[in-house]
N, C-alpha and C positions, 0 to 999 in steps of 0.2 A: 485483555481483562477477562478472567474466567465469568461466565456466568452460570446457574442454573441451569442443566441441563433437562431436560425432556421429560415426565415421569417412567415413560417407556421408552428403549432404543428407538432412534430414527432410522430405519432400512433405507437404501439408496434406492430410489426409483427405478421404474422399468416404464419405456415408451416404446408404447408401438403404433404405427411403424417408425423405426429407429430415425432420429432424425437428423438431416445432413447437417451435421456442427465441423464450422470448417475453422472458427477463432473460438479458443479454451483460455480464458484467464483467471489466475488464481490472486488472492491476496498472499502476503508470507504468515507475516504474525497472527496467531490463531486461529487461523486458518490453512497454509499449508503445511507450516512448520509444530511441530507439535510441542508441547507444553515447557520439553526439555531445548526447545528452539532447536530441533533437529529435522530434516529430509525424509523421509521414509525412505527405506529400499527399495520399494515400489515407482519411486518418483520416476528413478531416470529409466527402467527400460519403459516406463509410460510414456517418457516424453518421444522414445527411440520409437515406438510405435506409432503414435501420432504423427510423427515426421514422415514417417513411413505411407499414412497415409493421406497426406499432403496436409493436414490439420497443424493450423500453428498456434504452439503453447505461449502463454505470456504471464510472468511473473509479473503481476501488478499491487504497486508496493508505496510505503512513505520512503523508505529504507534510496539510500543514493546509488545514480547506476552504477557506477564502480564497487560497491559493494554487489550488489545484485549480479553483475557479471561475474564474480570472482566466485560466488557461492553455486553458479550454474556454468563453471571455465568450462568441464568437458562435453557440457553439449547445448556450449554457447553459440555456436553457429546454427542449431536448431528452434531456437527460440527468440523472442521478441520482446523486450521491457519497456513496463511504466515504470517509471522512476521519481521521486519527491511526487508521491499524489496524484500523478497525471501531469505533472510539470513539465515531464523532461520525456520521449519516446522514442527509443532508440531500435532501431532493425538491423541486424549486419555490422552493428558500427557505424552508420549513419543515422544522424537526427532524422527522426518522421517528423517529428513536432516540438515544441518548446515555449512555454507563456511564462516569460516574469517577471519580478519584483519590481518598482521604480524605485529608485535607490533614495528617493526622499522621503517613501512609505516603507524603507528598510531601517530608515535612522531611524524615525515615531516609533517603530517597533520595538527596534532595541531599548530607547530611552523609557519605554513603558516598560520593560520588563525589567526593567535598573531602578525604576519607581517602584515595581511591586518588591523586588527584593532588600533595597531599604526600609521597606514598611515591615519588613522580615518573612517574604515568604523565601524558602527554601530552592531556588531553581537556577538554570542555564542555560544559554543561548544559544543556538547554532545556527547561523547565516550558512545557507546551502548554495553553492554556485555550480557551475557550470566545473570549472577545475577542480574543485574542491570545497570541502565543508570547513568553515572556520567560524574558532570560539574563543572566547578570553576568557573564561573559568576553565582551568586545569587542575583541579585537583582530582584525588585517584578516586572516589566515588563518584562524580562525575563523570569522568573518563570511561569508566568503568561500562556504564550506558550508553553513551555517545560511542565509542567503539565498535559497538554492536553493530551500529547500524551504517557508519560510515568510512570509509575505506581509506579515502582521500582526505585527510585531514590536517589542516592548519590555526598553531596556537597565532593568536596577532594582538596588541596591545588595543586596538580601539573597532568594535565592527562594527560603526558608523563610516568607516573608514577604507573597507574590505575593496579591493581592485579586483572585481567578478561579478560575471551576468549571474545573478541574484535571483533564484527560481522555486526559495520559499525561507521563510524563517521560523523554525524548529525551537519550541521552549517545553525543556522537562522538567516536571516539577517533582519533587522527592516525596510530595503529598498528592493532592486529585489534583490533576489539570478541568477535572468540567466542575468540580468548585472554588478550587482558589484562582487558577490562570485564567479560564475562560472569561471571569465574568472580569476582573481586568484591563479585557484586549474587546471587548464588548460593542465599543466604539467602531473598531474595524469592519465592523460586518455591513457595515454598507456602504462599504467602497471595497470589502477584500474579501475572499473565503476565509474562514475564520472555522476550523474542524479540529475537536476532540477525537485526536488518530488513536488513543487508546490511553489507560489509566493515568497514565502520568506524560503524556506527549500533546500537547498542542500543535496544530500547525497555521501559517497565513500562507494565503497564496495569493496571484493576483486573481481576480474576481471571477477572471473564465477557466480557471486552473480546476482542473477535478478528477479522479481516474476515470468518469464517466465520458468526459470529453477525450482524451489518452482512448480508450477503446474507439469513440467515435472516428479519431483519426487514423490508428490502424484499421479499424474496416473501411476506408476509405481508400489507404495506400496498399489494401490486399483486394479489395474489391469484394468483402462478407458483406452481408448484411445481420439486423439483428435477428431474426431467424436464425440463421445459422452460426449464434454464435451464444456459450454458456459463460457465465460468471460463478466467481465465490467469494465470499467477503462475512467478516466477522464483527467490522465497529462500524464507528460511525465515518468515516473518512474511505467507506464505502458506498456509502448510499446512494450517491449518484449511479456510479457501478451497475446497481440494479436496474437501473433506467433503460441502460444502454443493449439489453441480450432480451429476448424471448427466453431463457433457460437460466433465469437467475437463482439464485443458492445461496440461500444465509446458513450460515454453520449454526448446527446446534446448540454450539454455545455462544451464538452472536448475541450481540445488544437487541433487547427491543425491538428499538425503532427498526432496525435491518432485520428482524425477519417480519416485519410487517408489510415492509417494504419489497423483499423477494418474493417471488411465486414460489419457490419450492424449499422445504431445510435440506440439511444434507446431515452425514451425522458430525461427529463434534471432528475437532482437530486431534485431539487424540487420539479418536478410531478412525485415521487415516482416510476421513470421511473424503477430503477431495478424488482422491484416488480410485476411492470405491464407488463412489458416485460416478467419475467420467465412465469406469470400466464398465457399470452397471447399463446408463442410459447408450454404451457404444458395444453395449454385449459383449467385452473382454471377459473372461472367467479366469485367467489365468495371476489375477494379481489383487482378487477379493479376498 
């Protein structure tokens, strides 16, 4: 979701002395990917760099790992993913970590969001598993959304019904999800994570699910601490995120709540703010 930008540019910080950041995570949407949901050119020899000097990058995302890995194929063995929110944390191709859904707070979920769309809100479902993303609305504007973000994907007649470990459930709404879906699913928030990922995406998780926890558990399996490790996030399905580094970074054009929440902005996703920021506080000059 675009917000208001800054009255004046945001310049990337400078710290000295430079501090030892040994884990770098990024959010994608609005935050690494820029407006036209595109990469910078700058991305990949940053990440080539980082590897270089033992520093590990992590796309940390709602977005499914199978998608996530196919958008960083050639320098997927360099990097490290959150995936569904913190759900799913993958290293190498091996799970680091994984918290989810019980499959009888996957049904309530569906049936409420089959309640709100009888009542005629405009929206669709996607049950996120472990194999695959599957939904029972398929039409081509629908599709249209949910393709973006999901790789692996399966049409099925009933997803109360879905045979897969269940690691969030995903409702896009074609109007706001933090006015019309949130209040809704309202119910869930205390017994579930219940986070407005951005203008039109709601998500449920189970209760300990968050990208907050997802970094907690790779600095765990890498041996960082939060010192030594920087974030970037733009909505709200980041805010835990912030908790979790010394070196937090709401984008310029984050929500609110997230830059009140980070210690530092960075500039927007448009001005390839992640980029310039890591290069800034690591004194790269060759990619500002």
């Amino acid at each position: 979701m675009t917000r208001p930008l800054s009255p004046a540019p945001i310049s990337p910080p400078v710290f000295d002395p430079t501090p030892d950041i040994r884990l770098i995570a990024a959010d994608m949407d609005g935050t690494l990917l820029d407006d036209d949901d595109e990469l910078h050119e700058h991305v990949w020899p940053l990440i080539d760099e980082l590897h270089r000097r033992g520093i590990v990058f992590c796309p940390a995302s709602g977005r499914q790992y199978d998608n996530l890995r196919a958008r960083f194929a050639e320098v997927a063995g360099s990097v490290v993913f959150i995936a569904e929110n913190g759900a799913y944390v993958v290293r190498d191709g091996h799970e680091v970590s994984s918290d989810g859904l019980d499959l009888g707070v996957v049904g309530r979920l569906v049936e409420t969001a089959r309640d709100l769309a009888a009542q005629g809100a405009d929206i669709g479902v996607v049950v996120c598993g472990k194999r695959a993303a599957h939904i029972e609305r398929n039409d081509a504007p629908f599709r249209e959304e949910v393709d973006k973000y999901y790789l692996s994907l399966e049409v099925v007649e009933d997803l109360t019904q879905v045979d897969d470990e269940v690691l969030k459930v995903a409702v896009y709404d074609f109007g706001s999800a933090e006015e019309t879906t949130a209040p809704a699913f309202e119910a869930f928030r205390a017994t579930q994570q219940v986070v407005v990922s951005g203008r039109h995406w709601l998500d449920v998780m189970s209760p300990t699910a968050n990208k907050g926890e997802g970094i907690r558990a790779l600095q765990r399996a890498l041996g960082v601490t939060p010192a030594q490790t920087m974030v970037f996030g733009d909505f709200l399905n980041d805010l835990e995120m912030m908790d979790a580094a010394d070196y937090s970074f709401a984008m310029d054009n984050a929500h609110p709540r997230l830059r009140e929440r980070a210690r530092y902005v960075a500039p927007s996703n448009a001005e390839n703010g992640v980029v310039r920021t890591i290069s800034s506080v690591l004194g790269l000059t060759w990619s500002t």
